[in-house]
KOLFIZA-108248 format. One record per residue (C-alpha): residue in three letters; x, y, z; residue number from 1. Coordinates in steps of 0.02 Angstrom, whole numbers. Example, Ala and Ser with C-alpha at 12.3 -4.5 7.8 and 13.67 -1.06 7.14 Angstrom:
BEGIN
<rec><residuo>ALA</residuo><u>615</u><v>-225</v><w>390</w><num>1</num></rec>
<rec><residuo>SER</residuo><u>684</u><v>-53</v><w>357</w><num>2</num></rec>
***
This chain:
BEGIN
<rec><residuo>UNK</residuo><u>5793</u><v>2594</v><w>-2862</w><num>1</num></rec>
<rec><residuo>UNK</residuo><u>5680</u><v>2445</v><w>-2883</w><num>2</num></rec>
<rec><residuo>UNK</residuo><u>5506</u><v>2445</v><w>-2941</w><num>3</num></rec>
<rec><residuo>UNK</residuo><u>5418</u><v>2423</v><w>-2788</w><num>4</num></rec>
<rec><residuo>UNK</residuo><u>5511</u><v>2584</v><w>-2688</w><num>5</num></rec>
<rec><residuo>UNK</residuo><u>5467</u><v>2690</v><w>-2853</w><num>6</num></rec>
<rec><residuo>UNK</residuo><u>5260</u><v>2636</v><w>-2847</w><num>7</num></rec>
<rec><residuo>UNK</residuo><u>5285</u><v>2659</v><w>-2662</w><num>8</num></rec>
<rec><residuo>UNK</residuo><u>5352</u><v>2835</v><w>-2685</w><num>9</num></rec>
<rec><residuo>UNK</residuo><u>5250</u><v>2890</v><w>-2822</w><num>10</num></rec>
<rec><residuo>UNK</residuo><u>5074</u><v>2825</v><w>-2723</w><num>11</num></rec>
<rec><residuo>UNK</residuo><u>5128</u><v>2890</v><w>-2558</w><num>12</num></rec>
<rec><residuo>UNK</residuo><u>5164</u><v>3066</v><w>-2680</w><num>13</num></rec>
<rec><residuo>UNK</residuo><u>5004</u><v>3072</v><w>-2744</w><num>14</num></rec>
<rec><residuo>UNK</residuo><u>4923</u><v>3039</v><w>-2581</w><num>15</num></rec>
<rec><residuo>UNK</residuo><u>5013</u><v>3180</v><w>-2477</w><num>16</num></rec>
<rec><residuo>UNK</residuo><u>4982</u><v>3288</v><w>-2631</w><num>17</num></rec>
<rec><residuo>UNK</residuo><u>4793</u><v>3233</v><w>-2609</w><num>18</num></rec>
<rec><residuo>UNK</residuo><u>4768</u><v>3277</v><w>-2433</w><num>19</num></rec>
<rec><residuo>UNK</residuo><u>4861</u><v>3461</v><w>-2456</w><num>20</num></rec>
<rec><residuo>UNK</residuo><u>4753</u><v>3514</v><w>-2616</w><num>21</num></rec>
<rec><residuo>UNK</residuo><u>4614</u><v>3433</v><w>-2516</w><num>22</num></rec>
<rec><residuo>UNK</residuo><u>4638</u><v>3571</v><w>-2362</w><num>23</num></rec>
<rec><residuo>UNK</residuo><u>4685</u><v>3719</v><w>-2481</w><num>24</num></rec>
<rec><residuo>UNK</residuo><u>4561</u><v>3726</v><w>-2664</w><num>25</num></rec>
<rec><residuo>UNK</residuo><u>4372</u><v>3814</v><w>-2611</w><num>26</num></rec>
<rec><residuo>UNK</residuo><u>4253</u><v>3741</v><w>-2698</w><num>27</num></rec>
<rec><residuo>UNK</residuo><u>4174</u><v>3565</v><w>-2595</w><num>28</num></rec>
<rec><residuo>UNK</residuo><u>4170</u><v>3466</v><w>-2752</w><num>29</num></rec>
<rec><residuo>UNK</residuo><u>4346</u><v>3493</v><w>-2790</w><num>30</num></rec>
<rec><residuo>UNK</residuo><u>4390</u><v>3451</v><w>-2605</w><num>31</num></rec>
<rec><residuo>UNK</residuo><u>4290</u><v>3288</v><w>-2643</w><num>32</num></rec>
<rec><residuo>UNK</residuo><u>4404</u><v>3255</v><w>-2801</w><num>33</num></rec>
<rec><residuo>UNK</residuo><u>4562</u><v>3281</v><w>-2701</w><num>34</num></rec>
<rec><residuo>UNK</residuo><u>4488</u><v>3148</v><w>-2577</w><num>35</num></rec>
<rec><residuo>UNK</residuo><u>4472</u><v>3018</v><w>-2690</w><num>36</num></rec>
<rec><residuo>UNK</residuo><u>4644</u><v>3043</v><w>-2749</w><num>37</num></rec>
<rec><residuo>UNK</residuo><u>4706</u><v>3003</v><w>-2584</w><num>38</num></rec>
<rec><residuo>UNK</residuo><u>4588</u><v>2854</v><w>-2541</w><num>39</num></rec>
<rec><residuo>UNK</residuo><u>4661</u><v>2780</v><w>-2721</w><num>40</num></rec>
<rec><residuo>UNK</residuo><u>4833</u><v>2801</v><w>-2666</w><num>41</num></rec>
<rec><residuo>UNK</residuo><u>4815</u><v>2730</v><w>-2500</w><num>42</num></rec>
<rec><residuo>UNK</residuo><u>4723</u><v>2587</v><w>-2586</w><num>43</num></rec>
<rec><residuo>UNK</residuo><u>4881</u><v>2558</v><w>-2697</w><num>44</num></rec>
<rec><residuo>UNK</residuo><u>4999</u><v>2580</v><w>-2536</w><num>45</num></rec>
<rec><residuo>UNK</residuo><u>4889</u><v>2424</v><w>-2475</w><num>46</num></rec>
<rec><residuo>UNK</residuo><u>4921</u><v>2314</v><w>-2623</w><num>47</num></rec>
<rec><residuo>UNK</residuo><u>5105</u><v>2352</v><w>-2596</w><num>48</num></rec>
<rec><residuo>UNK</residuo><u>5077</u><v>2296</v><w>-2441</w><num>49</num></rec>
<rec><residuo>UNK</residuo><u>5007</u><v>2124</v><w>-2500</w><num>50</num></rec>
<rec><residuo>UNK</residuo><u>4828</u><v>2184</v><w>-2419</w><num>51</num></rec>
<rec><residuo>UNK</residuo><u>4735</u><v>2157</v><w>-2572</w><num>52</num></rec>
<rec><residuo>UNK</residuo><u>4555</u><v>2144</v><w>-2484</w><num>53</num></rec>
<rec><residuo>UNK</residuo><u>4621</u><v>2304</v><w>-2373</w><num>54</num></rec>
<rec><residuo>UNK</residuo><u>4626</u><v>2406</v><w>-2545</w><num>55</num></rec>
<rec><residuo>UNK</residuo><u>4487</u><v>2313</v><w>-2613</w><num>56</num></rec>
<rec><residuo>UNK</residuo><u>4357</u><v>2376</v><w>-2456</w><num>57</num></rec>
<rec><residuo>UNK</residuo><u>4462</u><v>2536</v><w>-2485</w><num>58</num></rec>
<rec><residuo>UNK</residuo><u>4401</u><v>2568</v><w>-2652</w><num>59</num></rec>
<rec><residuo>UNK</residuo><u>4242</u><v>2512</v><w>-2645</w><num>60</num></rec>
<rec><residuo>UNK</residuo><u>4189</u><v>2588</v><w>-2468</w><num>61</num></rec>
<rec><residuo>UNK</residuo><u>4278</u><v>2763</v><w>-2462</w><num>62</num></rec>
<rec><residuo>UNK</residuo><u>4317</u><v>2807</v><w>-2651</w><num>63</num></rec>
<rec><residuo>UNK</residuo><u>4157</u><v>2733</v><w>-2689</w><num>64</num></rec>
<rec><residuo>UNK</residuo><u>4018</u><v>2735</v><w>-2532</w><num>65</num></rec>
<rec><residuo>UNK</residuo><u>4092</u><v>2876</v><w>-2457</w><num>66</num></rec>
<rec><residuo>UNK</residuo><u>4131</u><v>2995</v><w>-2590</w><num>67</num></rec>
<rec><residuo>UNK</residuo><u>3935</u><v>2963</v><w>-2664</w><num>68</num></rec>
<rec><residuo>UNK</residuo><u>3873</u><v>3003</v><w>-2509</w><num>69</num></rec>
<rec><residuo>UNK</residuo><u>3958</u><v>3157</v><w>-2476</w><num>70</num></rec>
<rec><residuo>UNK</residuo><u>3913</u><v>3211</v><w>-2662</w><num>71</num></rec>
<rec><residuo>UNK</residuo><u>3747</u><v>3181</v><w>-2625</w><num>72</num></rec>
<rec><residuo>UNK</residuo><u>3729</u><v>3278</v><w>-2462</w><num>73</num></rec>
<rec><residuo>UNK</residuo><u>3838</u><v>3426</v><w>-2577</w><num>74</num></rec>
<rec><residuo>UNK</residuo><u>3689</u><v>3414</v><w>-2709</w><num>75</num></rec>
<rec><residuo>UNK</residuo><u>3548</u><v>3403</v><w>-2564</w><num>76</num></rec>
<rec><residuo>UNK</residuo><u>3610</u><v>3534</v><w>-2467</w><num>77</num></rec>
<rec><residuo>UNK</residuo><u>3583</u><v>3658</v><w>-2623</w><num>78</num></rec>
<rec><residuo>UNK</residuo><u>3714</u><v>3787</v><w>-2563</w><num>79</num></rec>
<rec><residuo>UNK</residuo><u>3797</u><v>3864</v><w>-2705</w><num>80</num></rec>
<rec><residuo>UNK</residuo><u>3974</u><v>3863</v><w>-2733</w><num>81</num></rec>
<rec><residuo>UNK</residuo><u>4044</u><v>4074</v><w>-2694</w><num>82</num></rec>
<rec><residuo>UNK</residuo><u>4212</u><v>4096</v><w>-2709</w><num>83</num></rec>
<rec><residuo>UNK</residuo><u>4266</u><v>4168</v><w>-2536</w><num>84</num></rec>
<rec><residuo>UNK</residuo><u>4402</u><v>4296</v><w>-2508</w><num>85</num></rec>
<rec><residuo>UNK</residuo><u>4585</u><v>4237</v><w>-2574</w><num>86</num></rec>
<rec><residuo>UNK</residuo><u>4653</u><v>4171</v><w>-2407</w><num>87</num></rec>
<rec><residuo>UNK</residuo><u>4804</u><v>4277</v><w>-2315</w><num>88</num></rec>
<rec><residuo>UNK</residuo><u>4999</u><v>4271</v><w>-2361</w><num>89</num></rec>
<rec><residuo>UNK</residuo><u>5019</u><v>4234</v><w>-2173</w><num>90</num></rec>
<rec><residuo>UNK</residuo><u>4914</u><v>4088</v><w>-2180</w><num>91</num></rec>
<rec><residuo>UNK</residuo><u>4985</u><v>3997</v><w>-2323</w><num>92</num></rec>
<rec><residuo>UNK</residuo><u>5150</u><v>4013</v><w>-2231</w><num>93</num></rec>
<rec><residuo>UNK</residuo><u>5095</u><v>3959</v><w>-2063</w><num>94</num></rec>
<rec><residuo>UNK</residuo><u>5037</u><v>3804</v><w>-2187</w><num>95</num></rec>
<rec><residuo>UNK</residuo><u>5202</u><v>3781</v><w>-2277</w><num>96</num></rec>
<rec><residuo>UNK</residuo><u>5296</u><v>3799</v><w>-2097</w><num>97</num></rec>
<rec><residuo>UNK</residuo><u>5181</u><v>3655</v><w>-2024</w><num>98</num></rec>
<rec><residuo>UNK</residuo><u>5189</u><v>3549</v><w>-2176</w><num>99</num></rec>
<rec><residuo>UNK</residuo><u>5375</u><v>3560</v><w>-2164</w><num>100</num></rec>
<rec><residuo>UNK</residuo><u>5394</u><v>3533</v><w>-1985</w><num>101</num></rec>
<rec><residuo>UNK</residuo><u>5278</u><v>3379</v><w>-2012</w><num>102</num></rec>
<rec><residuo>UNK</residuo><u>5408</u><v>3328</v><w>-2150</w><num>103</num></rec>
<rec><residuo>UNK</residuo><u>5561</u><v>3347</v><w>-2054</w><num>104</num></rec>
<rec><residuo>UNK</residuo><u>5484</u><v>3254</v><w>-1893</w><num>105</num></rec>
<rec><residuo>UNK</residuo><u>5418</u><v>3106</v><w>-1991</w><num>106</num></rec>
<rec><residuo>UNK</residuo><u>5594</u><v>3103</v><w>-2069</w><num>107</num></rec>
<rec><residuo>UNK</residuo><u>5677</u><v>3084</v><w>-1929</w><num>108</num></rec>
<rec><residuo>UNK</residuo><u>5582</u><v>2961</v><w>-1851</w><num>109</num></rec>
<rec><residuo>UNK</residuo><u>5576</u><v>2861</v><w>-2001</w><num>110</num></rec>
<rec><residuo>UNK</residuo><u>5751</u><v>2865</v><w>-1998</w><num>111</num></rec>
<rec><residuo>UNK</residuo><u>5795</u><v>2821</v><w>-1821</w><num>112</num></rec>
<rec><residuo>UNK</residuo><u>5709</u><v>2675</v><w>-1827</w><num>113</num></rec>
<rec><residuo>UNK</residuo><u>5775</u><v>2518</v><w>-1793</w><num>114</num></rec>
<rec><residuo>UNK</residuo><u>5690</u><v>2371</v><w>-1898</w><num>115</num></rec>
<rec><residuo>UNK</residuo><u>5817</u><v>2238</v><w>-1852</w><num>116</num></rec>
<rec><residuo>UNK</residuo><u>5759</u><v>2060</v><w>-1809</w><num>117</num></rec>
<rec><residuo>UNK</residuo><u>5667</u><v>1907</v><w>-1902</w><num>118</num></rec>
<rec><residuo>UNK</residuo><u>5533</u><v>1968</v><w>-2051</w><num>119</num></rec>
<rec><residuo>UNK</residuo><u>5377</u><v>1891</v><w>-1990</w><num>120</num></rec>
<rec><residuo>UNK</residuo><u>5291</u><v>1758</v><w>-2107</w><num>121</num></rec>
<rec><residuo>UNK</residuo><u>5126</u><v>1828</v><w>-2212</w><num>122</num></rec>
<rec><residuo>UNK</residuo><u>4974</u><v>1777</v><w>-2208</w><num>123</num></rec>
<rec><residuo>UNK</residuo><u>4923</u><v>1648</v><w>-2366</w><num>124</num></rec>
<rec><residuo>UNK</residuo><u>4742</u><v>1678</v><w>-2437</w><num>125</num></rec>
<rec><residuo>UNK</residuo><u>4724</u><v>1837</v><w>-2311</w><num>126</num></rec>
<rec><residuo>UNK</residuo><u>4566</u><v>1849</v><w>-2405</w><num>127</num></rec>
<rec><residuo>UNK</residuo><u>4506</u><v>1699</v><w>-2398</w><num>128</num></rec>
<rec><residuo>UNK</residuo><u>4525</u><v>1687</v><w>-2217</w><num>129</num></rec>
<rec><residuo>UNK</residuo><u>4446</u><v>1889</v><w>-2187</w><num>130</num></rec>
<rec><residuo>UNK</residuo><u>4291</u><v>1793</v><w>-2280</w><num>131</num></rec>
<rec><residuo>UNK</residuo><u>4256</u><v>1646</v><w>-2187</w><num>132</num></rec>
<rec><residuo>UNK</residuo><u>4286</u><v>1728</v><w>-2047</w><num>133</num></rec>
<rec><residuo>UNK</residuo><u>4168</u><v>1868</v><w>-2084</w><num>134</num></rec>
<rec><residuo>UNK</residuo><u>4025</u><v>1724</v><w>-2140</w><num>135</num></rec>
<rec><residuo>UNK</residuo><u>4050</u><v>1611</v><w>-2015</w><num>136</num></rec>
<rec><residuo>UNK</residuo><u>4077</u><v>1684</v><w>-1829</w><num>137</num></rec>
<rec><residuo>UNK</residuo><u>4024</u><v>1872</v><w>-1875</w><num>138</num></rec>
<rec><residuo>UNK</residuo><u>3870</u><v>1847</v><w>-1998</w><num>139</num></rec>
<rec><residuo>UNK</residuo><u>3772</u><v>1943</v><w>-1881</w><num>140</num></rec>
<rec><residuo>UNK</residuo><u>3860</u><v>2105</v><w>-1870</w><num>141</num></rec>
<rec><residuo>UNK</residuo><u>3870</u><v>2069</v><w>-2048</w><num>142</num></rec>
<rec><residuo>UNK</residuo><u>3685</u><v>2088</v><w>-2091</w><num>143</num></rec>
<rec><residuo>UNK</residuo><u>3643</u><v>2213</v><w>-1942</w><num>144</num></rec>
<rec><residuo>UNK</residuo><u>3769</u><v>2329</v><w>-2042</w><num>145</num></rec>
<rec><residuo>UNK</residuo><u>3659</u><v>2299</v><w>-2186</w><num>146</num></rec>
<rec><residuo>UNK</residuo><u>3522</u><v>2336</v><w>-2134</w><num>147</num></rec>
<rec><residuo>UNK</residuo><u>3562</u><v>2481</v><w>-2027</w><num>148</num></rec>
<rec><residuo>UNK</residuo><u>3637</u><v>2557</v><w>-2212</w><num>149</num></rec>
<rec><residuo>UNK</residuo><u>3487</u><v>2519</v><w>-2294</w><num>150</num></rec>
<rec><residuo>UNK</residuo><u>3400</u><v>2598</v><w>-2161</w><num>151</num></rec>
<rec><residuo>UNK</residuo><u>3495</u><v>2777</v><w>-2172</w><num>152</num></rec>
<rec><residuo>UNK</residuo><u>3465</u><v>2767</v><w>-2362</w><num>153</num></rec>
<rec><residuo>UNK</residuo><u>3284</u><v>2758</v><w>-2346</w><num>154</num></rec>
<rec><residuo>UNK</residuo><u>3276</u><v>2884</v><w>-2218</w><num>155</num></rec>
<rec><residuo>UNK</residuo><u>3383</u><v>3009</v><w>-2336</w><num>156</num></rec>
<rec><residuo>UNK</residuo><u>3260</u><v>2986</v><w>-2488</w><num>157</num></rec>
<rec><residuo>UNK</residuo><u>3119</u><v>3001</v><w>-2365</w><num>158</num></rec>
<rec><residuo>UNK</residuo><u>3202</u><v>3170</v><w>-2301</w><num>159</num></rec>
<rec><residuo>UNK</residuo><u>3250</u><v>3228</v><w>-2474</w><num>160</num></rec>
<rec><residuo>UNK</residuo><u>3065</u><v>3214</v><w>-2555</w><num>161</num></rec>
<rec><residuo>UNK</residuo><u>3008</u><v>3308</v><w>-2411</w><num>162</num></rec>
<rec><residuo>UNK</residuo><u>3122</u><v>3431</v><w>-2459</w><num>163</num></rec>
<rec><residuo>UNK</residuo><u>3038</u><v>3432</v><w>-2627</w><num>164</num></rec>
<rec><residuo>UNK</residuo><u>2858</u><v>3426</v><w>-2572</w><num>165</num></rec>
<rec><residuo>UNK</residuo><u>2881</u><v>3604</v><w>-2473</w><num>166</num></rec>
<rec><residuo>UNK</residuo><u>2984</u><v>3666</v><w>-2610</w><num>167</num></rec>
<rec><residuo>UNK</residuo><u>2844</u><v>3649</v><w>-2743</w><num>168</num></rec>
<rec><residuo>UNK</residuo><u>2697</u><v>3722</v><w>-2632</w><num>169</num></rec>
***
């Protein structure tokens, strides 16, 4: 077993494992946890993949951007955290069932396929080449994006101290 099928197996482990604790703990902010564990472990699957400024934008915008943002919409939102009713026996099986059956069909399609032919040549400096493009023919989208971000995060601290204001009268 060489190196490279072990970090793929362990990653794409820790990402399935991710995505199931992810649909079955109750509390939000250890749902948000889980979800980072699977956006770092697709990020490493991308490095594997030689996509290094795929997991870099991987990291910083979903485990990063997206997981601060939903944190802060859990804290704004100022519901408390109630443990809810244990779920039913029948539903954790009808869970197990589907994972399996997800398993098995993924399996087999994995297996039946044919990857026969010529390995196509990789990209050198893939970053490199995502940048200039980027700054070059698609600087405006670019800085619209920007600003449209910058934008939203103004209009969420506007919306939050109002929030306060009527709280405190």
């Amino acid at each position: 077993m060489s190196g490279e099928f072990a970090a793929f197996t362990i990653l794409s482990l820790l990402a399935i494992t991710g995505g199931i604790m992810m649909l079955n703990v109750r509390k939000v902010v250890h749902m948000l946890v889980s979800l980072v564990l699977t956006f770092l472990s697709i990020a490493g699957l991308y490095i594997l993949l030689t996509a290094e400024f795929i997991a870099v934008v991987q990291i910083l915008i979903y485990s990063g951007a997206v997981t601060i943002i939903m944190l802060f919409g859990i804290m704004l939102t100022r519901k408390t955290d109630e443990e809810g009713a244990a779920p039913a026996r029948l539903r954790n099986w009808l869970t197990a069932a589907a994972i399996a059956v997800f398993a098995g069909v993924m399996y087999t399609g994995i297996y039946r396929l044919n990857l026969e032919g010529e390995p196509a040549a990789l990209h050198e400096n893939n970053t490199e080449q995502i940048g200039i493009a980027l700054f070059t023919e698609h600087i405006l989208p670019f800085e619209l994006t920007s600003v449209l971000l910058l934008a939203a995060l103004m209009g969420a601290i506007i919306l939050a101290k109002k929030d306060d204001k009527e709280d405190s009268s």
